[in-house]
C-alpha atoms as an extended CHARMM CRD file, in Angstrom:
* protein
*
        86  EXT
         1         1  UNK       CA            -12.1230000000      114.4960000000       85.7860000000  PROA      1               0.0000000000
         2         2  UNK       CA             -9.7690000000      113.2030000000       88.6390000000  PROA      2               0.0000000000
         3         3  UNK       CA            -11.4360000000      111.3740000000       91.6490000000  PROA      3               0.0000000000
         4         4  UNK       CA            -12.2880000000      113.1100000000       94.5640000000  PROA      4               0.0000000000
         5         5  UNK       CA            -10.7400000000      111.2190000000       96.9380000000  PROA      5               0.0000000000
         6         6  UNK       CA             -9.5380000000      111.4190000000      100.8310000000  PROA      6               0.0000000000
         7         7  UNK       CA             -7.5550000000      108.8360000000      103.0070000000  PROA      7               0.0000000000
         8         8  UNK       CA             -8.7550000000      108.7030000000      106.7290000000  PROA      8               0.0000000000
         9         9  UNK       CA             -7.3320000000      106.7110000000      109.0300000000  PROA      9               0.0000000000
        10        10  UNK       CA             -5.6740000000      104.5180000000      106.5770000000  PROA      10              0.0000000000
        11        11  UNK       CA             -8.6580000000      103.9930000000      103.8180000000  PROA      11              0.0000000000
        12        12  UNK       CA            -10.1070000000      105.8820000000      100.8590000000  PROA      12              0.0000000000
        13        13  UNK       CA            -13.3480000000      107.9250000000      100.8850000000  PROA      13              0.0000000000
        14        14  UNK       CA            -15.0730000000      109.3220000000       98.6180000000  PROA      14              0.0000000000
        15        15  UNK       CA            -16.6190000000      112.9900000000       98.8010000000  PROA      15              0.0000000000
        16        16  UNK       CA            -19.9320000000      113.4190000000       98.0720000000  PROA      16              0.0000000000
        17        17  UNK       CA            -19.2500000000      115.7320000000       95.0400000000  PROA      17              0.0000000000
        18        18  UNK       CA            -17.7760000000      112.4950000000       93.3050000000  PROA      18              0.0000000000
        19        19  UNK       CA            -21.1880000000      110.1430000000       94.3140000000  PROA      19              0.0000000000
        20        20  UNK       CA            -23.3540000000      112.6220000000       93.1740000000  PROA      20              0.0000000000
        21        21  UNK       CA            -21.7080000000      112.2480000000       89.8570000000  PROA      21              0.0000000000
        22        22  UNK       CA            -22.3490000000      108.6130000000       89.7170000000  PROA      22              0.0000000000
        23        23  UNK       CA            -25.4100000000      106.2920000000       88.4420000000  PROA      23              0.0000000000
        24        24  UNK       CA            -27.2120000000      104.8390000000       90.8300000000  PROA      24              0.0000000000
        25        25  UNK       CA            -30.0670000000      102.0160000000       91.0600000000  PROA      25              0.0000000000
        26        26  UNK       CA            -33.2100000000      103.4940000000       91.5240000000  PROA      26              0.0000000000
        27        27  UNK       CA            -34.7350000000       99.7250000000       94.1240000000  PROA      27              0.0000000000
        28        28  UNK       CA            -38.7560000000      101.5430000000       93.6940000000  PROA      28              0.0000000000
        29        29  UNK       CA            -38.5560000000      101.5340000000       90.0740000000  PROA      29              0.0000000000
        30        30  UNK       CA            -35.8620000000      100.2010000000       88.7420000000  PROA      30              0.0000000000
        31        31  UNK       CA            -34.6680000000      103.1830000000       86.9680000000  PROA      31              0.0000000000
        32        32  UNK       CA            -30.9820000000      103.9950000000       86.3600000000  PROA      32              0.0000000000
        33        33  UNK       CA            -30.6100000000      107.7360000000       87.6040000000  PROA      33              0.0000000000
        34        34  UNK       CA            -27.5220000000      109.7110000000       87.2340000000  PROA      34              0.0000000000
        35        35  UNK       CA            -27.3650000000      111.4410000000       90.8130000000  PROA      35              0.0000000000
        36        36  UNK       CA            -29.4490000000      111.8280000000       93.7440000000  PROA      36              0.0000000000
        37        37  UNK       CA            -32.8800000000      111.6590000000       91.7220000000  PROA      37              0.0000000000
        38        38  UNK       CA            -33.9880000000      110.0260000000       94.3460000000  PROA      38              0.0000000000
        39        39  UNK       CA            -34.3100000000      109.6180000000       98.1720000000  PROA      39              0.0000000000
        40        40  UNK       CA            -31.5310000000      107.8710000000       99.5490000000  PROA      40              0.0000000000
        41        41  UNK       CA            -33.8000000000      104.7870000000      100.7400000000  PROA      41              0.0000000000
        42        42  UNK       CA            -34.6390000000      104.0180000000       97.2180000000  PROA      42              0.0000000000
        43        43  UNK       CA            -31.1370000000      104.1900000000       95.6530000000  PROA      43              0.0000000000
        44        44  UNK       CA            -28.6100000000      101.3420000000       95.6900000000  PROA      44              0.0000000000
        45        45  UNK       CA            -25.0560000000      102.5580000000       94.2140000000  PROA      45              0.0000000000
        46        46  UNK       CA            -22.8340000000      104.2380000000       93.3430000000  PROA      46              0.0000000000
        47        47  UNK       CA            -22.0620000000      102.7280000000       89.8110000000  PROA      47              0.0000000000
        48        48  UNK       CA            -19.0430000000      103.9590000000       87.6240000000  PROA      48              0.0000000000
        49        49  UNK       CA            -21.6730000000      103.6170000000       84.4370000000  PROA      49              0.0000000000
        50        50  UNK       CA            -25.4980000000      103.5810000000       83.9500000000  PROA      50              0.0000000000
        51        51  UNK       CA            -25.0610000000       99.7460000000       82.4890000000  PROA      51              0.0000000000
        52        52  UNK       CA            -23.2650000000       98.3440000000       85.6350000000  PROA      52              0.0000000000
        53        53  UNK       CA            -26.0270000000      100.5970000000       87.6540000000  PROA      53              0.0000000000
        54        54  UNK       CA            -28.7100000000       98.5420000000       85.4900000000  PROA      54              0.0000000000
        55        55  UNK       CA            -26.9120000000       95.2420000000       87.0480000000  PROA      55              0.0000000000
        56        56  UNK       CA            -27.5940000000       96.3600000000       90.6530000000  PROA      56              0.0000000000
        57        57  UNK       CA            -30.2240000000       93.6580000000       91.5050000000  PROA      57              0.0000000000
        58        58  UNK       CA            -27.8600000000       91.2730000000       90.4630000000  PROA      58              0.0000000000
        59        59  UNK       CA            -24.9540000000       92.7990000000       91.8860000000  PROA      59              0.0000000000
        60        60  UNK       CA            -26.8100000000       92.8760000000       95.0050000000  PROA      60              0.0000000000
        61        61  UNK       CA            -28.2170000000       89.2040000000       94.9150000000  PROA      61              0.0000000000
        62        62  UNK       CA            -24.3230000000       88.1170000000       94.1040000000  PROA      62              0.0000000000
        63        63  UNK       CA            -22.9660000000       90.3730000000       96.8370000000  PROA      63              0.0000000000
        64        64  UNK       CA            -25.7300000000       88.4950000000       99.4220000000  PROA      64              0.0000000000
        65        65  UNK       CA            -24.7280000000       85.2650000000       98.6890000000  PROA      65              0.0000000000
        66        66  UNK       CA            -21.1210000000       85.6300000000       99.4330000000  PROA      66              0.0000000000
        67        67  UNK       CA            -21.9780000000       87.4200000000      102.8610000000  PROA      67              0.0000000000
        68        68  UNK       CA            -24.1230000000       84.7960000000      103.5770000000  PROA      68              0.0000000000
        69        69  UNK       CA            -21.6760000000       82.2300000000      102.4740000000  PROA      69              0.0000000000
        70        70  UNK       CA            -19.2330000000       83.7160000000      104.5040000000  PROA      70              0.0000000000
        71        71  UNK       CA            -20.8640000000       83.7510000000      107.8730000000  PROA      71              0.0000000000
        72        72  UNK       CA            -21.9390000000       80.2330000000      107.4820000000  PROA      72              0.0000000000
        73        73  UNK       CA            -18.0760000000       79.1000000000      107.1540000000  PROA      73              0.0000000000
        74        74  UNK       CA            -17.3530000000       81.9120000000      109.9470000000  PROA      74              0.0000000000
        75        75  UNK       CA            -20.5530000000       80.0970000000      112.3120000000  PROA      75              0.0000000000
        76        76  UNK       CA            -19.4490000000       76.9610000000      111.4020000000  PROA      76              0.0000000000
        77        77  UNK       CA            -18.7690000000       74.4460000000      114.3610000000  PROA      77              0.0000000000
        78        78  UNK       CA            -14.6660000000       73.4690000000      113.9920000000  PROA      78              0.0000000000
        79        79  UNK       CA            -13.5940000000       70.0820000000      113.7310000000  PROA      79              0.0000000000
        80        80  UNK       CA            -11.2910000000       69.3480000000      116.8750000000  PROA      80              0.0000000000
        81        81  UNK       CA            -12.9340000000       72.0380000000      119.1490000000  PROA      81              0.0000000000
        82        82  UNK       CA            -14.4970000000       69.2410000000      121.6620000000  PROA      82              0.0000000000
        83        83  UNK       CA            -10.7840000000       68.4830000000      121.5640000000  PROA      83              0.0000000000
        84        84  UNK       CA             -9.3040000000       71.0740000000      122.5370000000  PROA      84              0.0000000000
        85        85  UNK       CA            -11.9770000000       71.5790000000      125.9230000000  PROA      85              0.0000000000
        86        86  UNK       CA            -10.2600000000       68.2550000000      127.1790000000  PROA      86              0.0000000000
């Protein structure tokens, strides 16, 4: 089956058709469903397969880190700024 894709304003989106063909994480009881099984509060996903859906606290956990990561070296102070205010 070809994607279901759009392009709006510049980036891809995906219909909902094409999620609700995809596995998803269920975060209540860590079930892999295929579809909305589930409320949307309780799902994390989509996943292209049920295995990398299986992966999603990890995924998630990995995903966190970096963020986190990220704003630190984003909210870090810059060496030179007292510097430049002189």
């Amino acid at each position: 089956m070809a994607p279901r894709t759009r392009v709006v304003d510049g980036r891809e989106e995906r219909t909902v058709a094409e999620d609700s063909e995809k596995y998803w994480y269920n975060l209540e009881t860590g079930e892999v469903e295929r579809g909305y099984v589930s409320p949307h509060v309780d799902r994390a996903g989509p996943f292209d397969t049920a295995e990398e859906a299986a992966r999603a606290p990890e995924i998630i956990r990995e995903r966190s880190r970096a963020w986190a990561d990220e704003d630190r070296r984003e909210n870090a102070p810059r060496s030179g700024a007292a510097d430049d205010e002189n």
